[in-house]
Structures are given as structure tokens and as C-alpha cells.
N, C-alpha and C positions, 0 to 999 in steps of 0.2 A: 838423336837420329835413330840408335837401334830400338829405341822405346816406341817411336813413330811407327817405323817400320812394320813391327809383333803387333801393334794395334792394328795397322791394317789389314794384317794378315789374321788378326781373329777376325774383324771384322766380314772380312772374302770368305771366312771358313762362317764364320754363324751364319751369312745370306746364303750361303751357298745349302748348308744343313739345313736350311728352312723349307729346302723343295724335296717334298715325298718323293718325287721323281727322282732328284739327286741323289738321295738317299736308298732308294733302289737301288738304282743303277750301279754306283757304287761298291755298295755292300755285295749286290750280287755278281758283279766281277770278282771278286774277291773269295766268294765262297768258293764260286764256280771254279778260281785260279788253283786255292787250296785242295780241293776237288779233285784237279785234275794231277796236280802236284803227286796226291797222295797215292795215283795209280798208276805212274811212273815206273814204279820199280818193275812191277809187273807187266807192265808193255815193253817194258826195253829188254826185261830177262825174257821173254816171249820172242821175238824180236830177235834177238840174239841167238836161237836156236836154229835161222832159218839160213840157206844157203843162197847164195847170189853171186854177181857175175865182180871180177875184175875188169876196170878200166883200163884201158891203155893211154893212160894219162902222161902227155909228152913233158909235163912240166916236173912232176914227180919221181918221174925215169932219172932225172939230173938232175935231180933234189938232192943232195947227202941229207939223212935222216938223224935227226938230232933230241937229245929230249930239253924242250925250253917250259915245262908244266908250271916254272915259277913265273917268269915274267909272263905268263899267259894269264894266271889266274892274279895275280897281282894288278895289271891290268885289268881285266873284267872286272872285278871285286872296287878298285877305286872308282872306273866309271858307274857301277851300279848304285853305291852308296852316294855317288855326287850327285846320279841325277834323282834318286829319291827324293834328296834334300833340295834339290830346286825344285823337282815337282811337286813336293809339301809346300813348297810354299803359294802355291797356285793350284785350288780342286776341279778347275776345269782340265789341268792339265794333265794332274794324279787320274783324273777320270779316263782321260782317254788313251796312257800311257797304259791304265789295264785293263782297258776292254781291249788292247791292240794286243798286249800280252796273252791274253787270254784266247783272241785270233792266232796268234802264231804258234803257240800251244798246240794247239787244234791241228791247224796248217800241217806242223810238222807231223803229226802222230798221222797225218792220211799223209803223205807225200812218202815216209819210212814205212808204211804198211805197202804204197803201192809201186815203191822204185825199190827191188831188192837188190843192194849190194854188198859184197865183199868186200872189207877193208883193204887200203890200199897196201899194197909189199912195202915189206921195212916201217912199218907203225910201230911208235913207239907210244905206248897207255899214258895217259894225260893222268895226274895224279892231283888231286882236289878231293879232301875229306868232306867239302860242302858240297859241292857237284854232286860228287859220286853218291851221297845217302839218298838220292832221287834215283839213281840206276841200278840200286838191288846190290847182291854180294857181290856179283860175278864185273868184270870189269866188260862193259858195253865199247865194242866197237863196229856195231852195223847200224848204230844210228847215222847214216850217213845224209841222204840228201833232203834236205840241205843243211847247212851248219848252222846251228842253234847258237853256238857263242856271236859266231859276224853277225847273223840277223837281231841277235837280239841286242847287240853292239849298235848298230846301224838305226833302229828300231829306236832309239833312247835319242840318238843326235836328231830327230823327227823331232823328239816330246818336249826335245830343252830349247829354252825361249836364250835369244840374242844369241848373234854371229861366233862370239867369243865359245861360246859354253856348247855351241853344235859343231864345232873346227875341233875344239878337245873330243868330242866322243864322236866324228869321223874321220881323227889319227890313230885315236885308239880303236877304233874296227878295222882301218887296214894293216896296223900292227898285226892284232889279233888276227887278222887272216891269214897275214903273209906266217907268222908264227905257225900258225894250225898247219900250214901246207909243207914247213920244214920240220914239224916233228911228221909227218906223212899220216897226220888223223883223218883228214879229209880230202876227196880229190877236188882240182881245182872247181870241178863244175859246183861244186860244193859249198864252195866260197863264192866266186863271182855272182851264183843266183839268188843267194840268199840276202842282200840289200831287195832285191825286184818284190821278195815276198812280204819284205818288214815292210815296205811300201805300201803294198798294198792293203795290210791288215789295219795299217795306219791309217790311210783312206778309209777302210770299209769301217771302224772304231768309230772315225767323227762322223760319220754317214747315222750309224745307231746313236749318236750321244748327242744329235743337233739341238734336241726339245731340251733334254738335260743341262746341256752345256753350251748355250745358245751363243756367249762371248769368246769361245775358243775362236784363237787369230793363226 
């Protein structure tokens, strides 16, 4: 059966590498991801220099502030590795998992350029040696709207095929948000808006990758 399996799956991967277009498309998600990846540090140290307003966020108010940066990135870090591995195993779906990435990228760098805010009172710094080598020396806390871990949590339970494997990675986005809101990283607005955005970059991704990826279901 696992030998059936690996055959069909080179099989979906040689048809699929046979289309120039897929092969763009692709590729250039990827570059473009790396790209954007690698100017990160510099947009978020940039970014962090600026001054913005507090919220008077009523859920935070009666928050106790707490540091959870293990079961946060513990979380993230399993969902992220799960859904690669099922998105490798289908390139219609690796395709559209990173052009959608690659939109919410984007997304977020104009929504933090054009909402400036002030980290919420009683933030406690999220501590992730992988995370953080995308945010420069300085520890970034005005990346705020919207939350880049929910969306991109929420954002992967879109990409993953059957019922079972989209209920795991949208328990583990409302983990991860309810999490982010009691270490006080982000205000609620933060959390609750950012599923609406992975939404949509998810849509706008199969919108661009229709010719490419014509069997995505």
C-alpha cells in the first residue's frame, strides 16, 4: 500500500512538473516568498521605531498577562511541519498554500504600515529563535494588526484536504489566539480579523492559480 501510495504521488508530481506554467508559478511563489522573507528584519526594525495609539481593549483589561511562548510556538511549529507534509503530497495544493502565503505576506506588511499601533499594557515578548531571525535584533512588538501567527494558523486549515486534518489546524488557531491574547501580544481586534484576511488571500491565490492548477477542489 505505502509503495502504491509514493507511486502515485511521483506520478501527481512528474504531471504536474510537466506544465511550464506550474513550474513558474511555483517557483515563483517561492522566490518571491524568500524575497520577501529576507526583508523582514528590516521592515519590522523600521516598523518598530514608530509611535501609535493604545487600544482600550476590554478583553485585555481582564486578561492576567502571562508568558505561554512554549505551547505557542510548539503549536505553530507542529501545525506548520503537518501541513507541508500533506501539502507535499498534493502540488495543486503546495501551490496554492504559497501564493496564499505569499498574499498574506504582502497583506500584512501594508495593513502594519497603515494601522499604527502601540503594543498592548502588560506584553509579555514571545520568545522563538526561529520566528524572531525574520524580525531583526531588536525584539518587535508593533507588528500588530493583524496577527500573523492566527492568520497563518487559519490560512493552512483552508490548504489541508479532509474534515479530520482542517478541525486539527482550526483548534490549533484558536488555541494560538486565545494564547497570543493572554500573553497580551496582540489585541483582540488582532486576532478575531485575521481568519477574514487568510480568507481572502486564499480565495484571491486559487483565483491566480486556476490555468495552473485547474483540479484544485
Amino acid at each position: 500500500m505505502m509503495n502504491s501510495n509514493l507511486l502515485t504521488l511521483r506520478q501527481e508530481w512528474q504531471s504536474a512538473w510537466q506544465s511550464t506554467r506550474f513550474r513558474i508559478m511555483l517557483l515563483g511563489s517561492l522566490i518571491a516568498i524568500t524575497a520577501i522573507l529576507l526583508t523582514f528584519p528590516l521592515f519590522f526594525q523600521t516598523i518598530e521605531k514608530r509611535e501609535g495609539i493604545v487600544i482600550n481593549d476590554w478583553l485585555l483589561l481582564r486578561l492576567p498577562a502571562y508568558d505561554v511562548s512554549v505551547p505557542i510556538f510548539f503549536i505553530i511549529w507542529c501545525t506548520v511541519l503537518f501541513t507541508l507534509f500533506r501539502c507535499l503530497q498534493n502540488p495543486d495544493r503546495l501551490l496554492i498554500l504559497s501564493w496564499a502565503y505569499l498574499f498574506l505576506c504582502l497583506t500584512r506588511m501594508v495593513t502594519i504600515s497603515l494601522v499604527t499601533l502601540d503594543p498592548p499594557t502588560h506584553l509579555v515578548l514571545l520568545a522563538d529563535p526561529l520566528s524572531n531571525f525574520f524580525y531583526g535584533r531588536k525584539f518587535v512588538t508593533r507588528d500588530l494588526f493583524f496577527s500573523g501567527h492566527t492568520s497563518t494558523l487559519f490560512l493552512m486549515s483552508l490548504c489541508l484536504p479532509g474534515r479530520i486534518d482542517k478541525m486539527i489546524a482550526i483548534l490549533a488557531t484558536i488555541a494560538v489566539g486565545v494564547l497570543l491574547l493572554i500573553q497580551h501580544v496582540h489585541y483582540t481586534l488582532d486576532v478575531l480579523t485575521a481568519p477574514l484576511f487568510a480568507w481572502l488571500v486564499w480565495r484571491l491565490a486559487i483565483k491566480v492559480n486556476q490555468k495552473a492548477s485547474p483540479n484544485w477542489k
